[in-house]
mmCIF file of the N, C-alpha and C atoms, coordinates in Angstrom:
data_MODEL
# 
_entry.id   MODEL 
# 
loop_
_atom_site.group_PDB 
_atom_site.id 
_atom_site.type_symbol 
_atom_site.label_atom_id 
_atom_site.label_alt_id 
_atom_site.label_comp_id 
_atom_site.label_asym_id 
_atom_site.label_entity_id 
_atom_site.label_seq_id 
_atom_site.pdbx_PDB_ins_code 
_atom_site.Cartn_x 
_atom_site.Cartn_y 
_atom_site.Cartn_z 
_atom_site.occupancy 
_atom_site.B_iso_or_equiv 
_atom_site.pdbx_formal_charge 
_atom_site.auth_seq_id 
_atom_site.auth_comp_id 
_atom_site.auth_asym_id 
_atom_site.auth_atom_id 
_atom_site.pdbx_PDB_model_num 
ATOM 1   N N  . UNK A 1 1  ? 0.846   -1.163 0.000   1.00 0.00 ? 1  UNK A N  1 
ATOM 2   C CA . UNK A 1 1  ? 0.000   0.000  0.000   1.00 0.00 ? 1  UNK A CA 1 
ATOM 3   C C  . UNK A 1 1  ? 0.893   1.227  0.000   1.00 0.00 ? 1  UNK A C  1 
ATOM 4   N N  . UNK A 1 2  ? 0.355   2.299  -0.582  1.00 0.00 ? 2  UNK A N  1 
ATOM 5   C CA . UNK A 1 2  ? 0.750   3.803  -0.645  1.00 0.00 ? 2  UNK A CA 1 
ATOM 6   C C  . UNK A 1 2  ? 0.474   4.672  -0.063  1.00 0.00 ? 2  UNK A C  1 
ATOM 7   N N  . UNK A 1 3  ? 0.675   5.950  0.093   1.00 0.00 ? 3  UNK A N  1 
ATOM 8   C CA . UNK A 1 3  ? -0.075  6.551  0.891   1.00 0.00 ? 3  UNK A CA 1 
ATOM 9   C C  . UNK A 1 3  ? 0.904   7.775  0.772   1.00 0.00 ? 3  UNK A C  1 
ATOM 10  N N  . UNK A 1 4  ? -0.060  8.829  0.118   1.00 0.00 ? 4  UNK A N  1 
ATOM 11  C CA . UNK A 1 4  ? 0.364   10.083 -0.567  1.00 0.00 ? 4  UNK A CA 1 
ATOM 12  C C  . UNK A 1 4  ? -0.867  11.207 -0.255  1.00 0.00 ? 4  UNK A C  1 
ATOM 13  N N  . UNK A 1 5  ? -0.510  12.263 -0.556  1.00 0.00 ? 5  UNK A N  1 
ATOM 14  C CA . UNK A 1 5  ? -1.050  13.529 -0.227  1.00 0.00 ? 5  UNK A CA 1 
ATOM 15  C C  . UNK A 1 5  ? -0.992  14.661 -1.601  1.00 0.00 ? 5  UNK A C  1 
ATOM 16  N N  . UNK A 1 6  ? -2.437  14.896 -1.582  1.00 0.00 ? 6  UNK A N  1 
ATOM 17  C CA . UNK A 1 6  ? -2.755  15.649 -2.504  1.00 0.00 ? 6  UNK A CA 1 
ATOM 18  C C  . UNK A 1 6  ? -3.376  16.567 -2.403  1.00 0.00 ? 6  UNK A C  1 
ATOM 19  N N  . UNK A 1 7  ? -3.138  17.747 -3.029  1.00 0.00 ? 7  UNK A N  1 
ATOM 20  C CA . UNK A 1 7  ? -4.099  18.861 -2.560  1.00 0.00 ? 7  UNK A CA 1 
ATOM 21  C C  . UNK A 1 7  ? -5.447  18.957 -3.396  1.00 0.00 ? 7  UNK A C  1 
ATOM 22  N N  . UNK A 1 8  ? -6.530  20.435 -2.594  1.00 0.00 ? 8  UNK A N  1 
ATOM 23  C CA . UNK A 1 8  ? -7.676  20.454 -3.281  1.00 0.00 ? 8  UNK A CA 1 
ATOM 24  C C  . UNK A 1 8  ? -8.172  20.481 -4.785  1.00 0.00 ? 8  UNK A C  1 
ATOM 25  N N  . UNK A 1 9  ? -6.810  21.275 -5.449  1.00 0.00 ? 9  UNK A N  1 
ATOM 26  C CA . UNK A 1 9  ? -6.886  20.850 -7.324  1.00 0.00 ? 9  UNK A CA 1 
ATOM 27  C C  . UNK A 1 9  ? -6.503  19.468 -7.481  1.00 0.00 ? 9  UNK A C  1 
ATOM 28  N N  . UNK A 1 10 ? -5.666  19.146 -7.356  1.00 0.00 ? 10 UNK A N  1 
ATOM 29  C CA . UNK A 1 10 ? -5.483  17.479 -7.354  1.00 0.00 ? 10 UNK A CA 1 
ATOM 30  C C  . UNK A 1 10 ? -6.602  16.471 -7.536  1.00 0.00 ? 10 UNK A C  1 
ATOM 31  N N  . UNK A 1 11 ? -7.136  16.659 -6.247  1.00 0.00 ? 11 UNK A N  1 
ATOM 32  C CA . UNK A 1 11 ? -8.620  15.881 -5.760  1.00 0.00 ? 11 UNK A CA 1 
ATOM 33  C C  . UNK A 1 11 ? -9.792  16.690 -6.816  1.00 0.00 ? 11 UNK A C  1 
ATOM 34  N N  . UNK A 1 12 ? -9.678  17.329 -7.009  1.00 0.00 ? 12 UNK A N  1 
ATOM 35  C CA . UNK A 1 12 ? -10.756 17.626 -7.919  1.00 0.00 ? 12 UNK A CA 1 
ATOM 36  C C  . UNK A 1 12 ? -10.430 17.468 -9.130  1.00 0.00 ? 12 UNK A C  1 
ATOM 37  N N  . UNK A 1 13 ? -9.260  17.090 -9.904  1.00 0.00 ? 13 UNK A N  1 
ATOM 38  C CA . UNK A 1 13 ? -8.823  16.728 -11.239 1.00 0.00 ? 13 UNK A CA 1 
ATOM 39  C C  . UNK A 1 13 ? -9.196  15.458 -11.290 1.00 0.00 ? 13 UNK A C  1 
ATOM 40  N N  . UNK A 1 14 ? -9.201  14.371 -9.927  1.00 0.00 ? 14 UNK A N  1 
ATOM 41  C CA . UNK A 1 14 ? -8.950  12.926 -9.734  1.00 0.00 ? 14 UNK A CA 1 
ATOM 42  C C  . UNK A 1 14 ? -10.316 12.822 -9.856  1.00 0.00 ? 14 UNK A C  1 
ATOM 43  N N  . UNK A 1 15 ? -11.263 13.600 -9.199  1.00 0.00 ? 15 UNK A N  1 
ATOM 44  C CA . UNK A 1 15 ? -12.833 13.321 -8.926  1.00 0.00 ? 15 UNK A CA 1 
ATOM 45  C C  . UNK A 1 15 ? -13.269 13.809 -10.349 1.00 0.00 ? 15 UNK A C  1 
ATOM 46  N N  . UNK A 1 16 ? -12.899 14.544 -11.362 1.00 0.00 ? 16 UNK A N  1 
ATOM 47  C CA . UNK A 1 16 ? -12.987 15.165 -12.581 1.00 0.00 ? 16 UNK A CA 1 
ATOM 48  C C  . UNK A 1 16 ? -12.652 13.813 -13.495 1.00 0.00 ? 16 UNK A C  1 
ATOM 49  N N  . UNK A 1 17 ? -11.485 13.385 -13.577 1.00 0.00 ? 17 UNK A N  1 
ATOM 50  C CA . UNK A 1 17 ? -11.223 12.410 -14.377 1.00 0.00 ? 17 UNK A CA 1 
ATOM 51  C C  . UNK A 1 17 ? -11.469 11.393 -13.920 1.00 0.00 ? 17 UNK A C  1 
ATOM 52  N N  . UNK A 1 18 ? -12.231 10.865 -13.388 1.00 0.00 ? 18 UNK A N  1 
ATOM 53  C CA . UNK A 1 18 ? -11.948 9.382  -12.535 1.00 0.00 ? 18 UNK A CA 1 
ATOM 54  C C  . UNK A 1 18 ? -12.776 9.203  -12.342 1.00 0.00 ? 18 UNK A C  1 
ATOM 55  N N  . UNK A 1 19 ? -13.618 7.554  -11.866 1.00 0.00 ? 19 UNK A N  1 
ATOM 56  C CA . UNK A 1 19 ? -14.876 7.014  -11.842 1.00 0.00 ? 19 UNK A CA 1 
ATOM 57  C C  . UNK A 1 19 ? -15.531 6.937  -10.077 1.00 0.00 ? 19 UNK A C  1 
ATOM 58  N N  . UNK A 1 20 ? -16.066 7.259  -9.918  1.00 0.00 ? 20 UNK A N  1 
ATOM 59  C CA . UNK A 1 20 ? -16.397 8.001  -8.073  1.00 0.00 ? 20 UNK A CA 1 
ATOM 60  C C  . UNK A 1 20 ? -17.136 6.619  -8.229  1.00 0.00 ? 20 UNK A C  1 
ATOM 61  N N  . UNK A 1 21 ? -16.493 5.761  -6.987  1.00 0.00 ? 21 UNK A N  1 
ATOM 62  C CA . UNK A 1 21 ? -17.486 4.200  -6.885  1.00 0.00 ? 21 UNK A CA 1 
ATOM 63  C C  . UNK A 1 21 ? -17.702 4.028  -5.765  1.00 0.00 ? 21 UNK A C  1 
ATOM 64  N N  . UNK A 1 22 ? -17.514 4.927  -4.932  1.00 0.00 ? 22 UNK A N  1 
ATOM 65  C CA . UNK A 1 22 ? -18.408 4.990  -3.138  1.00 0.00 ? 22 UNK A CA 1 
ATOM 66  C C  . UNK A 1 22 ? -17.726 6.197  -3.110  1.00 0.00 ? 22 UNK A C  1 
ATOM 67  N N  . UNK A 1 23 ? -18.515 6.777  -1.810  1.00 0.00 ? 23 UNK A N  1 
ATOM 68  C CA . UNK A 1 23 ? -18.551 7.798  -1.008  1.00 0.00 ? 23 UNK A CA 1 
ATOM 69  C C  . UNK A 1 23 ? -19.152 8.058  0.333   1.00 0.00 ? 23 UNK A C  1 
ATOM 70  N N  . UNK A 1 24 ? -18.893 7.890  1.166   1.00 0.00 ? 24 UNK A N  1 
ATOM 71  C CA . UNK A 1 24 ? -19.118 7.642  2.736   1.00 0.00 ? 24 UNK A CA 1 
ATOM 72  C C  . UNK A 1 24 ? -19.081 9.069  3.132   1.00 0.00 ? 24 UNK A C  1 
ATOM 73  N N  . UNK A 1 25 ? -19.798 9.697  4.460   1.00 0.00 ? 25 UNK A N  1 
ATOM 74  C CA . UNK A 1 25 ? -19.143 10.826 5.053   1.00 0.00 ? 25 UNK A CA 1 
ATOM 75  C C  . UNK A 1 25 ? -19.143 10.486 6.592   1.00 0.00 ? 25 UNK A C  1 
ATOM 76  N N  . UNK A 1 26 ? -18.837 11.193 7.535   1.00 0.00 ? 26 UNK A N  1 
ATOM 77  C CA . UNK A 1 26 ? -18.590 10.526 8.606   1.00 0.00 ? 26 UNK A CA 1 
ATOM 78  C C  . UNK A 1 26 ? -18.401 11.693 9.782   1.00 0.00 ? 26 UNK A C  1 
ATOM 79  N N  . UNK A 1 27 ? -19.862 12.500 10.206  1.00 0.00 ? 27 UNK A N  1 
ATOM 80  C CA . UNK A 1 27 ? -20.088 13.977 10.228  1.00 0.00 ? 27 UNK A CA 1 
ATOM 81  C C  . UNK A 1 27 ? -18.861 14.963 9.149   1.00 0.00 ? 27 UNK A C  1 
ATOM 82  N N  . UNK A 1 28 ? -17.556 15.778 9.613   1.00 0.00 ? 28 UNK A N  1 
ATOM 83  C CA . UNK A 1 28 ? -17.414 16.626 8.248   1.00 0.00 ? 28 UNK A CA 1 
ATOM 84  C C  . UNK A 1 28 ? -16.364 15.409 7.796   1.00 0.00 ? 28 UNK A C  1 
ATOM 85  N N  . UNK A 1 29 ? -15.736 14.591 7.900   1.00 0.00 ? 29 UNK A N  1 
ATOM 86  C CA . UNK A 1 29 ? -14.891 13.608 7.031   1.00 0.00 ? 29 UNK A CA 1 
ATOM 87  C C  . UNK A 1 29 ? -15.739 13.174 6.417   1.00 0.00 ? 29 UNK A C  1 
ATOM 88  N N  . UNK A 1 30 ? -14.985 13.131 4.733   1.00 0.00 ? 30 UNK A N  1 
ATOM 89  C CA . UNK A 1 30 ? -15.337 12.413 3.589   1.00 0.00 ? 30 UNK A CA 1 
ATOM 90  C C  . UNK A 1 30 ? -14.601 11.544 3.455   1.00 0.00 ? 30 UNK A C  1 
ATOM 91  N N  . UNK A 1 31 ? -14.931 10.226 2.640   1.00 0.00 ? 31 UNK A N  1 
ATOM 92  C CA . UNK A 1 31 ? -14.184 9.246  2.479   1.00 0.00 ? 31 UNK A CA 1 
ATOM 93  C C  . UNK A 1 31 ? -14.979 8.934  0.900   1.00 0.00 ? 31 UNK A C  1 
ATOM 94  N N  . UNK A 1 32 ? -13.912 8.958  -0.099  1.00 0.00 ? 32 UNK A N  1 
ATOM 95  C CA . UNK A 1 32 ? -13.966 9.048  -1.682  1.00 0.00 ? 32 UNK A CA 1 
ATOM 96  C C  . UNK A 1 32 ? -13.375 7.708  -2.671  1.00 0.00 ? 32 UNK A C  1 
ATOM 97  N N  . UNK A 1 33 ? -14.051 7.136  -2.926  1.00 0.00 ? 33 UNK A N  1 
ATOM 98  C CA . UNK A 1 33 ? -13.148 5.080  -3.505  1.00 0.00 ? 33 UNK A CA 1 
ATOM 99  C C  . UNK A 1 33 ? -13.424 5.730  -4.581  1.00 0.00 ? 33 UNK A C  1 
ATOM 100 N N  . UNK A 1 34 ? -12.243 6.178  -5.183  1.00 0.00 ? 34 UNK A N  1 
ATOM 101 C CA . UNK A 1 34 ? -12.175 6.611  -6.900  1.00 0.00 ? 34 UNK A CA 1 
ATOM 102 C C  . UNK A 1 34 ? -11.484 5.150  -8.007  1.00 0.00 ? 34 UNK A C  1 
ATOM 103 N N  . UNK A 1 35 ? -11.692 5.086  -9.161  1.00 0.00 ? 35 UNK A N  1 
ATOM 104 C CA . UNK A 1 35 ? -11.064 4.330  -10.091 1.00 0.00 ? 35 UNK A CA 1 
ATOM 105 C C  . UNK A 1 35 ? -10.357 5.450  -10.920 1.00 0.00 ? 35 UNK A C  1 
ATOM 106 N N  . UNK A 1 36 ? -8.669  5.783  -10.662 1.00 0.00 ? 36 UNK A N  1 
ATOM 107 C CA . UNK A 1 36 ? -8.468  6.852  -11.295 1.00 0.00 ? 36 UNK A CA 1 
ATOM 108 C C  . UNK A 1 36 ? -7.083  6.243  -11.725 1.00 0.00 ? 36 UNK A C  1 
ATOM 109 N N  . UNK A 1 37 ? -6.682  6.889  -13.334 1.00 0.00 ? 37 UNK A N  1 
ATOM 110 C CA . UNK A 1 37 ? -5.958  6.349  -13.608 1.00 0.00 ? 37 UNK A CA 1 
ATOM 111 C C  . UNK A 1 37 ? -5.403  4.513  -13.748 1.00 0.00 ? 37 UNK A C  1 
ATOM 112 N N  . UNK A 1 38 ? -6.626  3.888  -14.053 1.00 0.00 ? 38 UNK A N  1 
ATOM 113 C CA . UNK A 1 38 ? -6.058  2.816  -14.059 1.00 0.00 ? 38 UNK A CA 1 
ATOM 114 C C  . UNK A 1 38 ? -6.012  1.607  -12.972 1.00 0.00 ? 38 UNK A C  1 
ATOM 115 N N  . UNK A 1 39 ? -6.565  2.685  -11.663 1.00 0.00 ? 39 UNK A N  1 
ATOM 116 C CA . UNK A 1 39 ? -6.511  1.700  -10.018 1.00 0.00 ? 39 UNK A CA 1 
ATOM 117 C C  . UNK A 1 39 ? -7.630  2.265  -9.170  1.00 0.00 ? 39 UNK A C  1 
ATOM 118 N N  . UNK A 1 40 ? -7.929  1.893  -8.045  1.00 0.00 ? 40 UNK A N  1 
ATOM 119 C CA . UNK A 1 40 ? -8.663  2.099  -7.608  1.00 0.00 ? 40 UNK A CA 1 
ATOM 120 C C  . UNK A 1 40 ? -8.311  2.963  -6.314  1.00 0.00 ? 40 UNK A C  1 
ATOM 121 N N  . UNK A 1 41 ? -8.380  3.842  -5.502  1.00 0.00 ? 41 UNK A N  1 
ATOM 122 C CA . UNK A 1 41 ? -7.894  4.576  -4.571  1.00 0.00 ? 41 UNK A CA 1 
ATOM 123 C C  . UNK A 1 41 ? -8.971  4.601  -3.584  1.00 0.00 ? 41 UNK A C  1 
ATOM 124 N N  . UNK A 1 42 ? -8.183  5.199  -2.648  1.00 0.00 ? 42 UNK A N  1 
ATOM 125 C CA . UNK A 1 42 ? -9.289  5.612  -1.232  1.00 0.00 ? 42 UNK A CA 1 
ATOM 126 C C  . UNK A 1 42 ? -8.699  6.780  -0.623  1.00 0.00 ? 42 UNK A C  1 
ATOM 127 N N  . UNK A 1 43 ? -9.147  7.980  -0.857  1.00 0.00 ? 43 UNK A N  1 
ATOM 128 C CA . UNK A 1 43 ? -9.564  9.480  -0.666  1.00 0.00 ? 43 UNK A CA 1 
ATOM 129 C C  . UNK A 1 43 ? -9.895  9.539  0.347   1.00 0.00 ? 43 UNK A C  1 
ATOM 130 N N  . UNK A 1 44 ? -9.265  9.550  1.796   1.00 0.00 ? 44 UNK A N  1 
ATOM 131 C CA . UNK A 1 44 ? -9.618  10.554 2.919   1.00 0.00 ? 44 UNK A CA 1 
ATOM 132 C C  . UNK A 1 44 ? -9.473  12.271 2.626   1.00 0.00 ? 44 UNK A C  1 
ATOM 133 N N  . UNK A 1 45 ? -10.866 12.803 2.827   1.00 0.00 ? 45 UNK A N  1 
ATOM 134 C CA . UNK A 1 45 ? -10.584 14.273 2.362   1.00 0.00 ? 45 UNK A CA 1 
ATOM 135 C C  . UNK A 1 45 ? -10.517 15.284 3.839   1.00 0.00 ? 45 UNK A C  1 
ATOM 136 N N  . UNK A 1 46 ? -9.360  16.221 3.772   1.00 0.00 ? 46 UNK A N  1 
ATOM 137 C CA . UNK A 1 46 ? -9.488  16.600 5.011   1.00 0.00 ? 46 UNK A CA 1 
ATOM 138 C C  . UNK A 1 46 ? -10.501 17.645 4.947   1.00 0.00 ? 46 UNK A C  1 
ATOM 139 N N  . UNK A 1 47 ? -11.681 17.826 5.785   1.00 0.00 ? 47 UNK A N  1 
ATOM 140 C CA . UNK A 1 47 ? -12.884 18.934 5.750   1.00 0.00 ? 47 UNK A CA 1 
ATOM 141 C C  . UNK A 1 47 ? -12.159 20.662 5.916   1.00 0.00 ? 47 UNK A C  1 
ATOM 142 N N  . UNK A 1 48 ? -10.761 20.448 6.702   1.00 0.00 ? 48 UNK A N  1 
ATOM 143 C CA . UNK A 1 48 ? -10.714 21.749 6.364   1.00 0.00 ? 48 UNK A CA 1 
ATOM 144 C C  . UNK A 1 48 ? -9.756  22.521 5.088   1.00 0.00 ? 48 UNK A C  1 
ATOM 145 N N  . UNK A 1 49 ? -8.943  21.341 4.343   1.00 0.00 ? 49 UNK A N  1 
ATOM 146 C CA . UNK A 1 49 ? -8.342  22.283 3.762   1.00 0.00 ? 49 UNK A CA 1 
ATOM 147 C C  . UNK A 1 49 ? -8.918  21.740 1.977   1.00 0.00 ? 49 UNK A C  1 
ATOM 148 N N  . UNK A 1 50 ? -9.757  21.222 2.563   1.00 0.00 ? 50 UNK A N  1 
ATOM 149 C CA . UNK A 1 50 ? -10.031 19.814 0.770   1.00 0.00 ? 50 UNK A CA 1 
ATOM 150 C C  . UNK A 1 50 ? -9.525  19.008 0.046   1.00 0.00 ? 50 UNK A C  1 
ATOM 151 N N  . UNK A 1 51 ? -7.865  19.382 0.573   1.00 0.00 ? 51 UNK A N  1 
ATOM 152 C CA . UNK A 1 51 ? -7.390  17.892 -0.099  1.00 0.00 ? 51 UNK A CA 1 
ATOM 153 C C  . UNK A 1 51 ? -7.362  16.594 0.581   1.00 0.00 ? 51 UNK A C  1 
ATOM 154 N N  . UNK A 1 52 ? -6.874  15.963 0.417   1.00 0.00 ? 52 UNK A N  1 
ATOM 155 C CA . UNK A 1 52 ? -6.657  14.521 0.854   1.00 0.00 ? 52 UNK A CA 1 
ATOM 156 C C  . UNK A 1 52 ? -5.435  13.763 0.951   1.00 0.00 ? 52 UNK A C  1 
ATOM 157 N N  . UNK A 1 53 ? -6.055  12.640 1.909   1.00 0.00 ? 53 UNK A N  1 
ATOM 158 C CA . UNK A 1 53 ? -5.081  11.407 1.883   1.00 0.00 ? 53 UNK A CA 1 
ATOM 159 C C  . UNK A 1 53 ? -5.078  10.450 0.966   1.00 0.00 ? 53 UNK A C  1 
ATOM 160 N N  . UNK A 1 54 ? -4.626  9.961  0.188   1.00 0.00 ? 54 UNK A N  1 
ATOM 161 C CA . UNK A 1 54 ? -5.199  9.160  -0.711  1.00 0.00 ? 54 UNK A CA 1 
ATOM 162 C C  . UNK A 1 54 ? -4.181  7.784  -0.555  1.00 0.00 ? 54 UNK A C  1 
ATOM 163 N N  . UNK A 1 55 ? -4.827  6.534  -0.235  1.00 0.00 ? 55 UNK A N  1 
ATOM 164 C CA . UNK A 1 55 ? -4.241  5.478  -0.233  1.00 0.00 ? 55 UNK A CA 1 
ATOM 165 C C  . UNK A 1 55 ? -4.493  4.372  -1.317  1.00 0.00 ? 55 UNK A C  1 
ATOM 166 N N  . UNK A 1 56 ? -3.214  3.679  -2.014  1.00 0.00 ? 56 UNK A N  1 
ATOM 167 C CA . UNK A 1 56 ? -3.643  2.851  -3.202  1.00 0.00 ? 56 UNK A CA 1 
ATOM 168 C C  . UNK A 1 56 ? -2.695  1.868  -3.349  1.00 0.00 ? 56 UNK A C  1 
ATOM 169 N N  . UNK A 1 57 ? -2.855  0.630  -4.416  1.00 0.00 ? 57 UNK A N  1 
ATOM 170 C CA . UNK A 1 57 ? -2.297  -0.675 -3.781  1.00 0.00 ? 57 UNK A CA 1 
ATOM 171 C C  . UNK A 1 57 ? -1.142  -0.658 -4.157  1.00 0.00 ? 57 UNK A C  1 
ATOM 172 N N  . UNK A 1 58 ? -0.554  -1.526 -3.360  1.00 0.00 ? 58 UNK A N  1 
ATOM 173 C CA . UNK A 1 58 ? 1.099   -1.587 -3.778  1.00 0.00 ? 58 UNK A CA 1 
ATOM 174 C C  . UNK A 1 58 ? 1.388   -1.283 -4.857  1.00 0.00 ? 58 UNK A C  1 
ATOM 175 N N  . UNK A 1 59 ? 0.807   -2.402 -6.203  1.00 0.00 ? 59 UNK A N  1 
ATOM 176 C CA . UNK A 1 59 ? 1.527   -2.119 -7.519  1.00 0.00 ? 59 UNK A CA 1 
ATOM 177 C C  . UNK A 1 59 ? 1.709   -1.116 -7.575  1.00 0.00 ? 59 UNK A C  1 
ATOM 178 N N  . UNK A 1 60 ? 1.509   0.236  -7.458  1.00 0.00 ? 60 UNK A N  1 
ATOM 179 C CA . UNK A 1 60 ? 1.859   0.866  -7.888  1.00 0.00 ? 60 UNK A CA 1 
ATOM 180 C C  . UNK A 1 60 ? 2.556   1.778  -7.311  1.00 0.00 ? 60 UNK A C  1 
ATOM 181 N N  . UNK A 1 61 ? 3.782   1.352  -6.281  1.00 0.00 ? 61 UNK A N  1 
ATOM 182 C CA . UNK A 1 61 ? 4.531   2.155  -5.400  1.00 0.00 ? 61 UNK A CA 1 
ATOM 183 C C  . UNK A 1 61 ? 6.338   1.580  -6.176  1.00 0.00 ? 61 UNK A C  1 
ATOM 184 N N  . UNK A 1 62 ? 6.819   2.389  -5.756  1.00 0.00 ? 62 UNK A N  1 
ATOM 185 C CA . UNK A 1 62 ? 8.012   2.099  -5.914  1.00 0.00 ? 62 UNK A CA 1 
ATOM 186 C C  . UNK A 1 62 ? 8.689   0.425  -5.920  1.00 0.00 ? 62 UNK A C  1 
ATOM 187 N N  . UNK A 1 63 ? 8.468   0.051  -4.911  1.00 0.00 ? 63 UNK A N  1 
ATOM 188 C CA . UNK A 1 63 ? 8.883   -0.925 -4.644  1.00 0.00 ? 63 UNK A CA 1 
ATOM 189 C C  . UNK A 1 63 ? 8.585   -2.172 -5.326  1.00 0.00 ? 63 UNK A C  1 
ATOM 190 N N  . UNK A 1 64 ? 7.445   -2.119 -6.452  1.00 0.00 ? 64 UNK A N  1 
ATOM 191 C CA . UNK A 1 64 ? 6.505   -2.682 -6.987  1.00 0.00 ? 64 UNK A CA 1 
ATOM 192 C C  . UNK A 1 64 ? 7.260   -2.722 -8.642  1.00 0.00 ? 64 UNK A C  1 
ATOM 193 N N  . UNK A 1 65 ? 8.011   -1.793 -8.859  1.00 0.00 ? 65 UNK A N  1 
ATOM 194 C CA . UNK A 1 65 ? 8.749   -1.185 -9.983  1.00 0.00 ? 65 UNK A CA 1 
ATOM 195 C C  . UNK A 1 65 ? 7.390   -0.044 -10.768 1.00 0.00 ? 65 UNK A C  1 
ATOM 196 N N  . UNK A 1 66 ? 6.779   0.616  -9.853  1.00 0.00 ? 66 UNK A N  1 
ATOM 197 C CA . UNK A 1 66 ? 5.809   1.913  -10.544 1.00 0.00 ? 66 UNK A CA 1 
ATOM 198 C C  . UNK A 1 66 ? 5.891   3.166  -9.367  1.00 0.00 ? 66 UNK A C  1 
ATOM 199 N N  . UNK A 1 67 ? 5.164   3.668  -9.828  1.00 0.00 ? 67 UNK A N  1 
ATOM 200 C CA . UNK A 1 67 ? 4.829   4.998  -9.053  1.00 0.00 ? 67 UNK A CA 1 
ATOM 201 C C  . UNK A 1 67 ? 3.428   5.679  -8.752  1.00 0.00 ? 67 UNK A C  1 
ATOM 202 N N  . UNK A 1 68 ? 2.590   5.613  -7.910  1.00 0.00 ? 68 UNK A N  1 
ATOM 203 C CA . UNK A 1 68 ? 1.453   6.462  -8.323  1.00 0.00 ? 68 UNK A CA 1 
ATOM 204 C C  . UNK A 1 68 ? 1.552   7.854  -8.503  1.00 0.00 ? 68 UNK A C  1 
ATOM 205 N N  . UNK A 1 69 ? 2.851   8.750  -7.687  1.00 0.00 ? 69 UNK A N  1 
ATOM 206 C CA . UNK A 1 69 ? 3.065   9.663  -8.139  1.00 0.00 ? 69 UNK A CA 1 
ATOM 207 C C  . UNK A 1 69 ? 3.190   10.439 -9.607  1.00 0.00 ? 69 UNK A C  1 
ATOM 208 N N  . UNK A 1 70 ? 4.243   9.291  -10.154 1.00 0.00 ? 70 UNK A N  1 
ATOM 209 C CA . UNK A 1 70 ? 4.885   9.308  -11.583 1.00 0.00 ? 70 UNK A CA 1 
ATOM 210 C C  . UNK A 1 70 ? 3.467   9.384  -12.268 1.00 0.00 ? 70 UNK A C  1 
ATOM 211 N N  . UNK A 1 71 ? 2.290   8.014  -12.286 1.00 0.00 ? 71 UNK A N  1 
ATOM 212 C CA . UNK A 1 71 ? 0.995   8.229  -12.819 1.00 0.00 ? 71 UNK A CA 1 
ATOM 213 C C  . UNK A 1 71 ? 0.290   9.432  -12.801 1.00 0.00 ? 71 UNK A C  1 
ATOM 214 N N  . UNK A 1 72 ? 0.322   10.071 -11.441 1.00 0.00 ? 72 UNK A N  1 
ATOM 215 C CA . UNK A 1 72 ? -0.621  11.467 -11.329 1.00 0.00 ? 72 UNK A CA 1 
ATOM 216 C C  . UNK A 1 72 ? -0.025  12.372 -12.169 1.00 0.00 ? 72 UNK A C  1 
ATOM 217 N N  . UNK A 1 73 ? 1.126   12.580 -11.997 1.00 0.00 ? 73 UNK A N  1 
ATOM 218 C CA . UNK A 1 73 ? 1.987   13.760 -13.267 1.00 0.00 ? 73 UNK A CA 1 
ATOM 219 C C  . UNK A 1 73 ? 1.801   13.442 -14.581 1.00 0.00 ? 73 UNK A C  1 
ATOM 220 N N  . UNK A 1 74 ? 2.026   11.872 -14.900 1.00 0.00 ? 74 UNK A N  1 
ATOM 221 C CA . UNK A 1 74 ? 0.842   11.942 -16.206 1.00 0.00 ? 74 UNK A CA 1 
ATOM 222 C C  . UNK A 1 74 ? -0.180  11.985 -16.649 1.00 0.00 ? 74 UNK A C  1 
ATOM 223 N N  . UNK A 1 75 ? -0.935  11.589 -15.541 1.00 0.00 ? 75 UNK A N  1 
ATOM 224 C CA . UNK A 1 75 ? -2.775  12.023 -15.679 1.00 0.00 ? 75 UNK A CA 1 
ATOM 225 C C  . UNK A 1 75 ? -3.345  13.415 -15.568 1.00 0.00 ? 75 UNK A C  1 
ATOM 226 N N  . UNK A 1 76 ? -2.231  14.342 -14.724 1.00 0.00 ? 76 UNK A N  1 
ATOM 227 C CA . UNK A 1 76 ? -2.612  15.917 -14.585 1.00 0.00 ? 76 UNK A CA 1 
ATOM 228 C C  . UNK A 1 76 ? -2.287  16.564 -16.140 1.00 0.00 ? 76 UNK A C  1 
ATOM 229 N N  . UNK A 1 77 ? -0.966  15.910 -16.528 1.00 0.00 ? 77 UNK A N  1 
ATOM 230 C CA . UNK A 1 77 ? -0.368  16.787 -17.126 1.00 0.00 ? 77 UNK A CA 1 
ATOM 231 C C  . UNK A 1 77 ? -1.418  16.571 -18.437 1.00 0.00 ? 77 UNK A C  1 
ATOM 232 N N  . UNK A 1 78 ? -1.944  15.435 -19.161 1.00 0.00 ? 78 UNK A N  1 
ATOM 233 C CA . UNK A 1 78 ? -2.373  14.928 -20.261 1.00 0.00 ? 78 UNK A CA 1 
ATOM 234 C C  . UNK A 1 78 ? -3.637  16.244 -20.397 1.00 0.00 ? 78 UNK A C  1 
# 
């Protein structure tokens, strides 16, 4: 597992491009299961600043030989 930090444009490019397949809230915490880029993620959003935590599966961490980072810079940038 991964576990990266993104801000409020970020999360709204990801929720923009990406397939929203649950959404929980939990009084002001949101919790966001996107299919973005290719995988599936889980979006803790912080209520006060809007971005998030976003956690996603190994494959795609370093150690795995990928990056989800490396992915987001190509999914923003495209």
């Amino acid at each position: 597992m991964q576990i990266s930090q993104v801000t409020i444009e970020q999360l709204a490019d990801m929720l923009a491009g990406g397939e929203r397949l649950a959404a929980m809230d939990f009084g002001p915490q949101r919790v966001e299961v996107l299919h973005w880029g290719g995988v599936d993620l889980l979006a803790v959003v912080d209520p006060v600043t809007g971005g998030a935590v976003v956690v996603s599966p190994c494959a795609q961490d370093s150690d795995s030989g990928g990056s989800i980072h490396d992915a987001a810079r190509q999914m923003l940038a495209a």
